[in-house]
PDB file of N, H, CA, C and O in Angstrom:
ATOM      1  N   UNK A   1      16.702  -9.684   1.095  1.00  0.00           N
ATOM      2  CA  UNK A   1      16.814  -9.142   2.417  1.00  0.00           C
ATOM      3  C   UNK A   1      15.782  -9.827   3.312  1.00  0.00           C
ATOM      4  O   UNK A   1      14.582  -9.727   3.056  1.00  0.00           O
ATOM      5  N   UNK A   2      16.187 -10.448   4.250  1.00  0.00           N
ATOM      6  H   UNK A   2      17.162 -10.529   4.458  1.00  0.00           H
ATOM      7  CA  UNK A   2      15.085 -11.203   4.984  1.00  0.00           C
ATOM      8  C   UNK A   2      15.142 -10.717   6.602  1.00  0.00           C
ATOM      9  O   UNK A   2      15.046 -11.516   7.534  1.00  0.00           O
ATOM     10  N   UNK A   3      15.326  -9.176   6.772  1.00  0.00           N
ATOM     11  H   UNK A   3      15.404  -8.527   6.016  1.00  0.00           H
ATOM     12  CA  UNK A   3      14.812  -8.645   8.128  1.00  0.00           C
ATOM     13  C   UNK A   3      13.246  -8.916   8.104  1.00  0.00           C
ATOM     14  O   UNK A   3      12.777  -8.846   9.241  1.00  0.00           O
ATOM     15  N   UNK A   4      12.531  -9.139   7.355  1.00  0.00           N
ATOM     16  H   UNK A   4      12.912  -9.196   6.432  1.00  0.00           H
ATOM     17  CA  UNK A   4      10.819  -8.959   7.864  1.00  0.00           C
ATOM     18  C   UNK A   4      10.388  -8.004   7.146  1.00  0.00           C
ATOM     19  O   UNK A   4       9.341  -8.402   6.635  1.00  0.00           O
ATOM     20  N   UNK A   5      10.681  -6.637   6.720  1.00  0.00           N
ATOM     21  H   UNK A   5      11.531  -6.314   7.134  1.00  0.00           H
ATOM     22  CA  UNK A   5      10.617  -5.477   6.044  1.00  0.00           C
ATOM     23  C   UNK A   5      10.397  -5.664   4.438  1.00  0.00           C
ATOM     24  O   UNK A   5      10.736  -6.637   3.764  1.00  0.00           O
ATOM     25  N   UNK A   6       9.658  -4.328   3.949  1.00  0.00           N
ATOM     26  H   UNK A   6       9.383  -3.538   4.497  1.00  0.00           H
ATOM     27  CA  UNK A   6       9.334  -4.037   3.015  1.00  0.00           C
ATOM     28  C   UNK A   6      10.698  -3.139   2.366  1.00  0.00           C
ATOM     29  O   UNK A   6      11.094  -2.090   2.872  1.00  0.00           O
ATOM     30  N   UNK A   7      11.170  -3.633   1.435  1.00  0.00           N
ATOM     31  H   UNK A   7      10.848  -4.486   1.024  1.00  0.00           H
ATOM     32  CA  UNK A   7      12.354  -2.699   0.824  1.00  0.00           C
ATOM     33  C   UNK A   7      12.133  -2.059  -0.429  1.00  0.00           C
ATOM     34  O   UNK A   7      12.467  -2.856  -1.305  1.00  0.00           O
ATOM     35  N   UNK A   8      11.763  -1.092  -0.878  1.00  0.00           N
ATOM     36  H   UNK A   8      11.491  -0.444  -0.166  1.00  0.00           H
ATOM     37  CA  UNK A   8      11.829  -0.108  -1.440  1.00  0.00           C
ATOM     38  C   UNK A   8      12.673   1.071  -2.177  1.00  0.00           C
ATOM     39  O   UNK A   8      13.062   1.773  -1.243  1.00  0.00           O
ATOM     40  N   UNK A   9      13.069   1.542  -3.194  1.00  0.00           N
ATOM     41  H   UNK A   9      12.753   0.972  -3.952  1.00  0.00           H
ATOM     42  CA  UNK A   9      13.916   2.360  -3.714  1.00  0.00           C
ATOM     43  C   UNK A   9      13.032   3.571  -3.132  1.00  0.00           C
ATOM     44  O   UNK A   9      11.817   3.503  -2.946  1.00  0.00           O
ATOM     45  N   UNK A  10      13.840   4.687  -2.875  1.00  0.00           N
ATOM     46  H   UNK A  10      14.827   4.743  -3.026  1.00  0.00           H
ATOM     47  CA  UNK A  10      13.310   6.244  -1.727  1.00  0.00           C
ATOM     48  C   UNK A  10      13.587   6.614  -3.486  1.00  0.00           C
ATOM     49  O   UNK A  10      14.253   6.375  -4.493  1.00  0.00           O
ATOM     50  N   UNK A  11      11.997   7.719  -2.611  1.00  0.00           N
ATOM     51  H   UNK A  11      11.456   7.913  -1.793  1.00  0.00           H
ATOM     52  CA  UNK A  11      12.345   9.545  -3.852  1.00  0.00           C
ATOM     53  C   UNK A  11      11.635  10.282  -2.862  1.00  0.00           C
ATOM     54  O   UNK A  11      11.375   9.997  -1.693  1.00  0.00           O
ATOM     55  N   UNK A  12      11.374  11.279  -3.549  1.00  0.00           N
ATOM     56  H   UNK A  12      11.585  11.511  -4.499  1.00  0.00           H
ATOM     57  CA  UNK A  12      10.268  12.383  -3.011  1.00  0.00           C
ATOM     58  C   UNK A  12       9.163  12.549  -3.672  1.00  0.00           C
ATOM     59  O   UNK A  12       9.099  12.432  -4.896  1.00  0.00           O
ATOM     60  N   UNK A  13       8.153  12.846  -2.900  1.00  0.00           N
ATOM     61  H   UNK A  13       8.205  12.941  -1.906  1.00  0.00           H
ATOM     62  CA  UNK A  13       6.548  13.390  -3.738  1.00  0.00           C
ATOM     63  C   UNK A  13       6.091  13.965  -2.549  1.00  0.00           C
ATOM     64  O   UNK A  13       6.401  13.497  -1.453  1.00  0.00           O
ATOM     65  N   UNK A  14       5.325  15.015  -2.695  1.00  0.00           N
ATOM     66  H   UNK A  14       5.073  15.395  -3.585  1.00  0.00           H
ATOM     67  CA  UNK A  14       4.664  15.939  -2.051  1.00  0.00           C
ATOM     68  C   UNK A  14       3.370  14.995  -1.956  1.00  0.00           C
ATOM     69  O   UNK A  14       2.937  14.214  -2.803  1.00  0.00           O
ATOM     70  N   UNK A  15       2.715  15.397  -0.253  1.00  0.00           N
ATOM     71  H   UNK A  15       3.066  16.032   0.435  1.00  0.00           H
ATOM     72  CA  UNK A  15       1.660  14.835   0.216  1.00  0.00           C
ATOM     73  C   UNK A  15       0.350  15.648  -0.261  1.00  0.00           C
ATOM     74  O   UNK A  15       0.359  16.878  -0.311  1.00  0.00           O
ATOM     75  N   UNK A  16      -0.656  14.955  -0.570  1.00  0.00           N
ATOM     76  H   UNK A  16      -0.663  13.956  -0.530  1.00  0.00           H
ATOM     77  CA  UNK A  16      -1.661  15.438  -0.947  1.00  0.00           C
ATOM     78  C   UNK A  16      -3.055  15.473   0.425  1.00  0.00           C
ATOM     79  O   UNK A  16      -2.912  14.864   1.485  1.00  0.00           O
ATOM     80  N   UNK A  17      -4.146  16.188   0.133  1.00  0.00           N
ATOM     81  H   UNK A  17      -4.262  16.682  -0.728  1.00  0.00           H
ATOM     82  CA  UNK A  17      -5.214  16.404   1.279  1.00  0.00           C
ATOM     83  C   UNK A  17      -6.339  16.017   0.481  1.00  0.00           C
ATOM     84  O   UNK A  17      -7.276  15.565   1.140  1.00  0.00           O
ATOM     85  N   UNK A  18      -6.509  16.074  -0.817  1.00  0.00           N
ATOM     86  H   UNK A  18      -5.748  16.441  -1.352  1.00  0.00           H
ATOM     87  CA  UNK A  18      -7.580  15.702  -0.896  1.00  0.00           C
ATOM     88  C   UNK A  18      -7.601  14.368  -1.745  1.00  0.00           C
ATOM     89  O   UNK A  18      -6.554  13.760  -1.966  1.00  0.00           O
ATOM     90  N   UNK A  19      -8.557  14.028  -2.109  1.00  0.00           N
ATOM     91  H   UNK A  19      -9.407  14.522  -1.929  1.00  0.00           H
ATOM     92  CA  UNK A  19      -8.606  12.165  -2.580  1.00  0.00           C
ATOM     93  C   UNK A  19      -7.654  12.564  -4.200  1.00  0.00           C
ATOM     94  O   UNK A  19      -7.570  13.554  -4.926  1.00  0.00           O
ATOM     95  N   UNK A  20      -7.163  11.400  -4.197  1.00  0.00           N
ATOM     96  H   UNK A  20      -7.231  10.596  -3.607  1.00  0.00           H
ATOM     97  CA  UNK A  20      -5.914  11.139  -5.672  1.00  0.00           C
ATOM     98  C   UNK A  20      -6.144   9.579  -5.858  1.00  0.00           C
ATOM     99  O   UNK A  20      -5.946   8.775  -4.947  1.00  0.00           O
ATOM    100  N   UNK A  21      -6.633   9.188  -7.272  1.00  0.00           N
ATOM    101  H   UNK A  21      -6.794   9.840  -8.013  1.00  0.00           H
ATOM    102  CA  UNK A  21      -6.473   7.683  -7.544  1.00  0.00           C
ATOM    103  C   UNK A  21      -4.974   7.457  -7.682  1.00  0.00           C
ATOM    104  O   UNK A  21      -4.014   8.201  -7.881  1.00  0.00           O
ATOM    105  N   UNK A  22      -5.170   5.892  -7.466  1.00  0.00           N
ATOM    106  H   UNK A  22      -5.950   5.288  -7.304  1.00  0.00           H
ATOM    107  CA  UNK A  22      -4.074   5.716  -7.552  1.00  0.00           C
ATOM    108  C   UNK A  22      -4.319   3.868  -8.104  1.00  0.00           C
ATOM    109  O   UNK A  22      -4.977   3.074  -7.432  1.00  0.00           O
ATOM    110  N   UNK A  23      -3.733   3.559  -9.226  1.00  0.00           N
ATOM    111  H   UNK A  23      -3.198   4.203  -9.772  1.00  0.00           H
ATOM    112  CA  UNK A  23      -3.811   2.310 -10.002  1.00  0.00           C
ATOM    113  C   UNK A  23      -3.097   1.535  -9.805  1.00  0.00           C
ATOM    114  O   UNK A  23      -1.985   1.888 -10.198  1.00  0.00           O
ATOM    115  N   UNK A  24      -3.104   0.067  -9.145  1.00  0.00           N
ATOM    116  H   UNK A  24      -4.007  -0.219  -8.827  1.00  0.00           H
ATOM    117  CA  UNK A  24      -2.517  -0.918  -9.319  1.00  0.00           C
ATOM    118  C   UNK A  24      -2.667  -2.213 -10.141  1.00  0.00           C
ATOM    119  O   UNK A  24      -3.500  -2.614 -10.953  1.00  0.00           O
ATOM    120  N   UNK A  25      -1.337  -2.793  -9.521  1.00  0.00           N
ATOM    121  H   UNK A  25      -0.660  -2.467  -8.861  1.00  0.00           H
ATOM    122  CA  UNK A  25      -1.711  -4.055 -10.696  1.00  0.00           C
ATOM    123  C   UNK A  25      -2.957  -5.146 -10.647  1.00  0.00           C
ATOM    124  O   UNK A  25      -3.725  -5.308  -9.699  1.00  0.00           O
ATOM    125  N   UNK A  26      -2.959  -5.801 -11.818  1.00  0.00           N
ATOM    126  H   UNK A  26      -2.334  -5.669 -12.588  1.00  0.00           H
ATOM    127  CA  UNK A  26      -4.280  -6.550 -11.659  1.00  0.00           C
ATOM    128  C   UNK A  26      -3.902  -7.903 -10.363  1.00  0.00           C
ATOM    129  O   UNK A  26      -4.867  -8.530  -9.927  1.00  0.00           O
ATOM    130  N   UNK A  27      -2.414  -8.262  -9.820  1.00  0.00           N
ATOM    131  H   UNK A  27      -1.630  -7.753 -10.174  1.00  0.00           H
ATOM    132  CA  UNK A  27      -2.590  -9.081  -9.148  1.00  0.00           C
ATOM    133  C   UNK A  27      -2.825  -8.328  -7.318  1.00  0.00           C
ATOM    134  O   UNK A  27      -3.118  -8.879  -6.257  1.00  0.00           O
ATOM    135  N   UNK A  28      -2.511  -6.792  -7.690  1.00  0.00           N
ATOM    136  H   UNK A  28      -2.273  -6.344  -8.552  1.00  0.00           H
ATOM    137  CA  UNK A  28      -2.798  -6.628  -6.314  1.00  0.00           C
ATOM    138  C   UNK A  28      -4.084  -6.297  -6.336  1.00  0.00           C
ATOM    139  O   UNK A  28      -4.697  -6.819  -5.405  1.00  0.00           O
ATOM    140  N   UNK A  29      -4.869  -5.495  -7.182  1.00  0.00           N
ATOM    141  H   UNK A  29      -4.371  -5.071  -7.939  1.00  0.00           H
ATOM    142  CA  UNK A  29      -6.162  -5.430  -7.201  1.00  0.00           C
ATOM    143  C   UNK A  29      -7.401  -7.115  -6.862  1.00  0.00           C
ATOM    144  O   UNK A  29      -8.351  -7.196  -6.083  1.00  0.00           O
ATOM    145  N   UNK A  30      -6.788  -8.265  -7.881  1.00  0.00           N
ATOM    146  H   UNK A  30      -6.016  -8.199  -8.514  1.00  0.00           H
ATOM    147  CA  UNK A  30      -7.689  -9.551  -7.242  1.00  0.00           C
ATOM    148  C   UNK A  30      -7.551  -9.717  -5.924  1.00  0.00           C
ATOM    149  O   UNK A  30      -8.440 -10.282  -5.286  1.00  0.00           O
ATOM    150  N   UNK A  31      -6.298  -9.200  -5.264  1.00  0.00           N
ATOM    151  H   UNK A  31      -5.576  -8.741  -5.782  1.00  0.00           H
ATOM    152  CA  UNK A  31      -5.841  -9.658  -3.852  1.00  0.00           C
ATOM    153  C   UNK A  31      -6.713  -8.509  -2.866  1.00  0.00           C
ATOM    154  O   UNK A  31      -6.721  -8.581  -1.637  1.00  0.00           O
ATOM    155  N   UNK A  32      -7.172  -7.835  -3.367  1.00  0.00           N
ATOM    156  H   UNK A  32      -7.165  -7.776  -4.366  1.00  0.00           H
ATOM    157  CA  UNK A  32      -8.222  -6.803  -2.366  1.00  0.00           C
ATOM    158  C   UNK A  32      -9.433  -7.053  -2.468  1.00  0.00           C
ATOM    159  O   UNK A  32     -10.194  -6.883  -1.516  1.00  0.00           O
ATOM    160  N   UNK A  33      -9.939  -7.622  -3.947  1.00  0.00           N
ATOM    161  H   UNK A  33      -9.320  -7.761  -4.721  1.00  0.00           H
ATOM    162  CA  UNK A  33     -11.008  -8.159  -3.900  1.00  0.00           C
ATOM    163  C   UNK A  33     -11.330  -9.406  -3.243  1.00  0.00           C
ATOM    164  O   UNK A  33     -12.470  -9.671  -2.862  1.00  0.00           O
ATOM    165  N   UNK A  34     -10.225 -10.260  -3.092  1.00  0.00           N
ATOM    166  H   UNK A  34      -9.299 -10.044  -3.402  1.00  0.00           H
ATOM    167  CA  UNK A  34     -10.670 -11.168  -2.036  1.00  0.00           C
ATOM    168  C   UNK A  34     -10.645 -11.071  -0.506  1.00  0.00           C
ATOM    169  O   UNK A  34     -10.694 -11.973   0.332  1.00  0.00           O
ATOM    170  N   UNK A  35     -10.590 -10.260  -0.417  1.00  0.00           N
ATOM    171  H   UNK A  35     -10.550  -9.528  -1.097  1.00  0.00           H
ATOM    172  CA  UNK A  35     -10.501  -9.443   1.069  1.00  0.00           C
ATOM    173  C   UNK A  35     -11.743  -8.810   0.994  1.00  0.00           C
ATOM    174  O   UNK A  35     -12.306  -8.754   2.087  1.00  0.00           O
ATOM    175  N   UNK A  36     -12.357  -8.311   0.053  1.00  0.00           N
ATOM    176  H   UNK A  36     -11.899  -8.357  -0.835  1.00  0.00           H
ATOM    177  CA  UNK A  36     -12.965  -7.205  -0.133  1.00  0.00           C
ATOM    178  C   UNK A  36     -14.310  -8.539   0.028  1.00  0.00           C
ATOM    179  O   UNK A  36     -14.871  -8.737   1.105  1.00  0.00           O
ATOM    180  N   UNK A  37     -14.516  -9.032  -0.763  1.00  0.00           N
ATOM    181  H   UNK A  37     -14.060  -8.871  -1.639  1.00  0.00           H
ATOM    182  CA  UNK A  37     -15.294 -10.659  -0.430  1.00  0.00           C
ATOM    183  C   UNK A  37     -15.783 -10.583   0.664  1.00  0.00           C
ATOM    184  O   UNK A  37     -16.978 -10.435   0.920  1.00  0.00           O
ATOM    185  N   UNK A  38     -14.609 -10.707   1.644  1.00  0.00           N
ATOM    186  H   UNK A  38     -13.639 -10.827   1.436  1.00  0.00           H
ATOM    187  CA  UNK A  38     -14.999 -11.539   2.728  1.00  0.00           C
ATOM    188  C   UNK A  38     -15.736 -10.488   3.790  1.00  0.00           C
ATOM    189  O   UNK A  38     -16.540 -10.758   4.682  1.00  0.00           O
ATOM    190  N   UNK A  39     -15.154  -9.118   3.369  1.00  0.00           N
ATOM    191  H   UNK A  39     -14.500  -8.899   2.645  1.00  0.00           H
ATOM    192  CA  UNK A  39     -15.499  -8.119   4.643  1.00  0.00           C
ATOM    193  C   UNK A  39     -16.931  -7.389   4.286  1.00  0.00           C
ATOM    194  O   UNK A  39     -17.588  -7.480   3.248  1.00  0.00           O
ATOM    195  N   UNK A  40     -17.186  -6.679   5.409  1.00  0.00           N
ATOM    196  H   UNK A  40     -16.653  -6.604   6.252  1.00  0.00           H
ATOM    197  CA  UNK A  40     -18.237  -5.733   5.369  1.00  0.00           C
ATOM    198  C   UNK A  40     -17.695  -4.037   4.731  1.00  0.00           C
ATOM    199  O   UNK A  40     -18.374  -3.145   4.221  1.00  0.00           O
ATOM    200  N   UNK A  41     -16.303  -4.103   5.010  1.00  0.00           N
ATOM    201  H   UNK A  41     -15.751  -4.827   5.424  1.00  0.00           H
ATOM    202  CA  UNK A  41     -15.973  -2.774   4.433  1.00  0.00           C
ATOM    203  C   UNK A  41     -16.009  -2.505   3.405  1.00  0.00           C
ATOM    204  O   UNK A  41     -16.515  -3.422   2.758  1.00  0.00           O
ATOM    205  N   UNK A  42     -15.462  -0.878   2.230  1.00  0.00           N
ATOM    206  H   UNK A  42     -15.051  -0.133   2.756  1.00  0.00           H
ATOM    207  CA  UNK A  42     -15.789  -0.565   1.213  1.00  0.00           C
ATOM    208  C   UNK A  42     -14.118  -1.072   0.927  1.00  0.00           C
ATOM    209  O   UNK A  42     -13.260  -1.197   1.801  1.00  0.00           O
ATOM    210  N   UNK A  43     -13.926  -1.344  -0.735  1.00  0.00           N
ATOM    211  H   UNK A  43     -14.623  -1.242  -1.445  1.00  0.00           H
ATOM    212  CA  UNK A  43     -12.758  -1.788  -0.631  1.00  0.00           C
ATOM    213  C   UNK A  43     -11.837  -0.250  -0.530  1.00  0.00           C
ATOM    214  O   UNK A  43     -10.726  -0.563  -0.101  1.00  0.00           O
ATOM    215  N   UNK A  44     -11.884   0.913  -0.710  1.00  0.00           N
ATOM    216  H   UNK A  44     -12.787   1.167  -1.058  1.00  0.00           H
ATOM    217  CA  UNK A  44     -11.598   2.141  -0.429  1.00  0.00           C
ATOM    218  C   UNK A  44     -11.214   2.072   0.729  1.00  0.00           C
ATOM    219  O   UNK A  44     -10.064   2.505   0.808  1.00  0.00           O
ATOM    220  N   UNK A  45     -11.774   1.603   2.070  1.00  0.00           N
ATOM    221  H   UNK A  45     -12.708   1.252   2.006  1.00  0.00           H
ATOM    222  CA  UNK A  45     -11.741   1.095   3.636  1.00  0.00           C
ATOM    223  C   UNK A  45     -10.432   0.109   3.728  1.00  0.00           C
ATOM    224  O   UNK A  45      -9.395   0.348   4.348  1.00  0.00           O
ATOM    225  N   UNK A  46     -10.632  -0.654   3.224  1.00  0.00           N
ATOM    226  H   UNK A  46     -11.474  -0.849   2.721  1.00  0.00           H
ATOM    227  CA  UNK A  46      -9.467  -1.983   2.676  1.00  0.00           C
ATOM    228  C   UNK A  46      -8.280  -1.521   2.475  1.00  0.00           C
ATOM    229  O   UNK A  46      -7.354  -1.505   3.286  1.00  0.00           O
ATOM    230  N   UNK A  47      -8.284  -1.129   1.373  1.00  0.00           N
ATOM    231  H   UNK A  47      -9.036  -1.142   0.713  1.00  0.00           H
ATOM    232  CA  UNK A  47      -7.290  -1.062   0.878  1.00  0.00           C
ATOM    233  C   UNK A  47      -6.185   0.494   1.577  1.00  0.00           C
ATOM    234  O   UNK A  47      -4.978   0.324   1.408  1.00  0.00           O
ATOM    235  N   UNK A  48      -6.574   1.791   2.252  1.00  0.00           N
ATOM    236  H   UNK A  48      -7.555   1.929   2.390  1.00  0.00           H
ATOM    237  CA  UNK A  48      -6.196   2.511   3.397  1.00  0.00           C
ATOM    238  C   UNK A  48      -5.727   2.093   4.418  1.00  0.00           C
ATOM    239  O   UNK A  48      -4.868   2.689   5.068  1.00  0.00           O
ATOM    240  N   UNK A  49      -6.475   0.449   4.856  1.00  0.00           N
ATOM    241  H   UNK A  49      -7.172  -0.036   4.327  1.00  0.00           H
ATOM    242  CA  UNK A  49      -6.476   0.202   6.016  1.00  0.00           C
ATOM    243  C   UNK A  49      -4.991  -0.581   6.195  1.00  0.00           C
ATOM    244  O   UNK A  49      -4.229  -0.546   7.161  1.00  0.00           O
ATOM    245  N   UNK A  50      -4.836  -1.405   4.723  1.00  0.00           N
ATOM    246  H   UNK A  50      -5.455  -1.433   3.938  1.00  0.00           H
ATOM    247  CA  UNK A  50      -3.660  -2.223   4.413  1.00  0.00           C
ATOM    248  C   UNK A  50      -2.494  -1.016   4.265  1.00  0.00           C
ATOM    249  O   UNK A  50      -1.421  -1.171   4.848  1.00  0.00           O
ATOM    250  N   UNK A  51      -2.760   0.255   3.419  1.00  0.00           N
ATOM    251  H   UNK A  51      -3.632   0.381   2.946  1.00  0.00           H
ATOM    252  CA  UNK A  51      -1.598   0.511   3.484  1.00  0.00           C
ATOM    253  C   UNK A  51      -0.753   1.559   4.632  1.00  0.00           C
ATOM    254  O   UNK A  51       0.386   2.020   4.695  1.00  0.00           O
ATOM    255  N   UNK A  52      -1.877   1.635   5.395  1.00  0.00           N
ATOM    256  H   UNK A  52      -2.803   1.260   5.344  1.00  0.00           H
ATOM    257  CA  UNK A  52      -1.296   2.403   6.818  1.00  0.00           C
ATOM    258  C   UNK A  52      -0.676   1.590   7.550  1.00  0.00           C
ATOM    259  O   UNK A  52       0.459   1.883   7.926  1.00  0.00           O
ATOM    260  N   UNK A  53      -1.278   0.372   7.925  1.00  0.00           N
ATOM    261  H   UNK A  53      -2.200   0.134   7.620  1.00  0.00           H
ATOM    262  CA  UNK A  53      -0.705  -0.515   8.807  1.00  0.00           C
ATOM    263  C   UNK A  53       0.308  -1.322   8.535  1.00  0.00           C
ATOM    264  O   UNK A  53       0.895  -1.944   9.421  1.00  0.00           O
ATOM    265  N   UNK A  54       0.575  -1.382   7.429  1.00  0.00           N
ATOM    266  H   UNK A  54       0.098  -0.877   6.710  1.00  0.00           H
ATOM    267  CA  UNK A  54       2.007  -1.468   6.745  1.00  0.00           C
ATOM    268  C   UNK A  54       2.807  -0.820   6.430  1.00  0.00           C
ATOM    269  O   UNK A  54       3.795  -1.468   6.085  1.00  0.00           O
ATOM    270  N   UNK A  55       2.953   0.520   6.336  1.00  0.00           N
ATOM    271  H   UNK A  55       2.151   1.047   6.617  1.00  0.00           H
ATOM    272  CA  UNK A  55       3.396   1.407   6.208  1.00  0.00           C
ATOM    273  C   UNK A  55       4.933   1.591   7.545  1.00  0.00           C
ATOM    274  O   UNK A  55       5.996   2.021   7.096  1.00  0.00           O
ATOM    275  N   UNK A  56       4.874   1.352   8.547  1.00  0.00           N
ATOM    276  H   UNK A  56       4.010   1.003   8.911  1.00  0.00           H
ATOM    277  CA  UNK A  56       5.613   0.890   9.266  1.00  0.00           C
ATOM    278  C   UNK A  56       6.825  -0.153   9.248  1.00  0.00           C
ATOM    279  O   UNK A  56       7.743  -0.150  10.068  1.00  0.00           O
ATOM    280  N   UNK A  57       6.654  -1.221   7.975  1.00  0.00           N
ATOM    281  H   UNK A  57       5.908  -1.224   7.309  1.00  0.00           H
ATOM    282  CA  UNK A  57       7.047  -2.102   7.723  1.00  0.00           C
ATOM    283  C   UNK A  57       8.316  -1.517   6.760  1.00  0.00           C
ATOM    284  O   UNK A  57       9.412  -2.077   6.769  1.00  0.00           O
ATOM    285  N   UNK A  58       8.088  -0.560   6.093  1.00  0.00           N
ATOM    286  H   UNK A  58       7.198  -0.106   6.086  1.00  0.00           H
ATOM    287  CA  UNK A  58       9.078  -0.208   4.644  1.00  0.00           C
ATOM    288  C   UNK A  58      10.333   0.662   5.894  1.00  0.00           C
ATOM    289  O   UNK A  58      10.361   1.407   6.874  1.00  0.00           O
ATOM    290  N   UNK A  59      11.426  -0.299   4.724  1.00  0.00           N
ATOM    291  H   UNK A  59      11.403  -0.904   3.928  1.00  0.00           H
ATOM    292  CA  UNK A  59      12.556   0.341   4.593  1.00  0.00           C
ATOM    293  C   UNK A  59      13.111   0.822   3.431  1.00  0.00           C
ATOM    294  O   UNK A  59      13.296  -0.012   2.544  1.00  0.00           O
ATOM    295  N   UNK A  60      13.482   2.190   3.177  1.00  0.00           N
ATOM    296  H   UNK A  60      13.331   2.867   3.897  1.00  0.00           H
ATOM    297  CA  UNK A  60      13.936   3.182   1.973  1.00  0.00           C
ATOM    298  C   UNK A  60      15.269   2.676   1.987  1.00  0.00           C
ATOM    299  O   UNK A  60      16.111   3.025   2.814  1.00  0.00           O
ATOM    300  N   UNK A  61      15.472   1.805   1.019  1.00  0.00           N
ATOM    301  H   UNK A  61      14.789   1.521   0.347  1.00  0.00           H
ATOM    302  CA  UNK A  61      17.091   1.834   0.132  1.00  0.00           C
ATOM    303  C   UNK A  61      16.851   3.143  -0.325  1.00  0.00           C
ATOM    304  O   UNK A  61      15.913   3.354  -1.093  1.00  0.00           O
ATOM    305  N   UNK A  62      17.895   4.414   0.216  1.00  0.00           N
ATOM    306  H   UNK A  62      18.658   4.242   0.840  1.00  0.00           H
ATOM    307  CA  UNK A  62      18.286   5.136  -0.627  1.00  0.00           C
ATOM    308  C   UNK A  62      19.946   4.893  -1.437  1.00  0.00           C
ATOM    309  O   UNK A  62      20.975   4.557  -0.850  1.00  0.00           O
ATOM    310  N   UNK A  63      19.809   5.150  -2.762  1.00  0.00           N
ATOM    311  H   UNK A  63      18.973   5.423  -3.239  1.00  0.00           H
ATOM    312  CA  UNK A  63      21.153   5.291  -3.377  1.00  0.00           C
ATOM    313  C   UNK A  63      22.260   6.459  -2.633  1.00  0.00           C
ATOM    314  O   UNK A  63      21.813   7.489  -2.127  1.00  0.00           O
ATOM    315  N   UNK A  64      23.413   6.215  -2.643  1.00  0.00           N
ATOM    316  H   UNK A  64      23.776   5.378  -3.053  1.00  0.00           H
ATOM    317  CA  UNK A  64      24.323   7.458  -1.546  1.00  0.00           C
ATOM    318  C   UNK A  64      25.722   7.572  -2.779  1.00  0.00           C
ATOM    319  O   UNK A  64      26.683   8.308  -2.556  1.00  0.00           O
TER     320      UNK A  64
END
C-alpha cells in the first residue's frame, strides 16, 4: 500500500492511566538508541514523542 500510511490489522484494548511497559524488538529498540545518542532527551521522552506524532499516520485494516 503506498498512500504514505502506516497499515495495521485493528482490535481492541482498553486505555490505560498509569505507566505499562511495553517491549520491542531489538531492531526497533537500536533505532531509539540512536536517536537517543544524539538527543538530550530521556529515551522514555523519545520514544512517546515518536509514537504520538505518528500516531496520525496509521490506518486500521479492519477484517469485515
Amino acid at each position: 500500500m503506498s498512500d504514505g500510511k502506516i497499515h495495521i490489522p485493528a482490535r481492541k484494548k482498553e486505555l490505560v492511566t498509569t505507566e505499562q511497559v511495553v517491549k520491542v524488538s531489538p531492531e526497533a529498540y537500536n533505532a531509539l538508541v540512536e536517536i537517543y545518542n544524539e538527543s538530550s532527551c530521556s529515551m522514555k521522552q523519545i520514544a512517546s514523542l515518536l509514537i504520538i506524532n505518528s500516531a496520525d499516520r496509521v490506518v486500521y485494516d479492519k477484517e469485515e
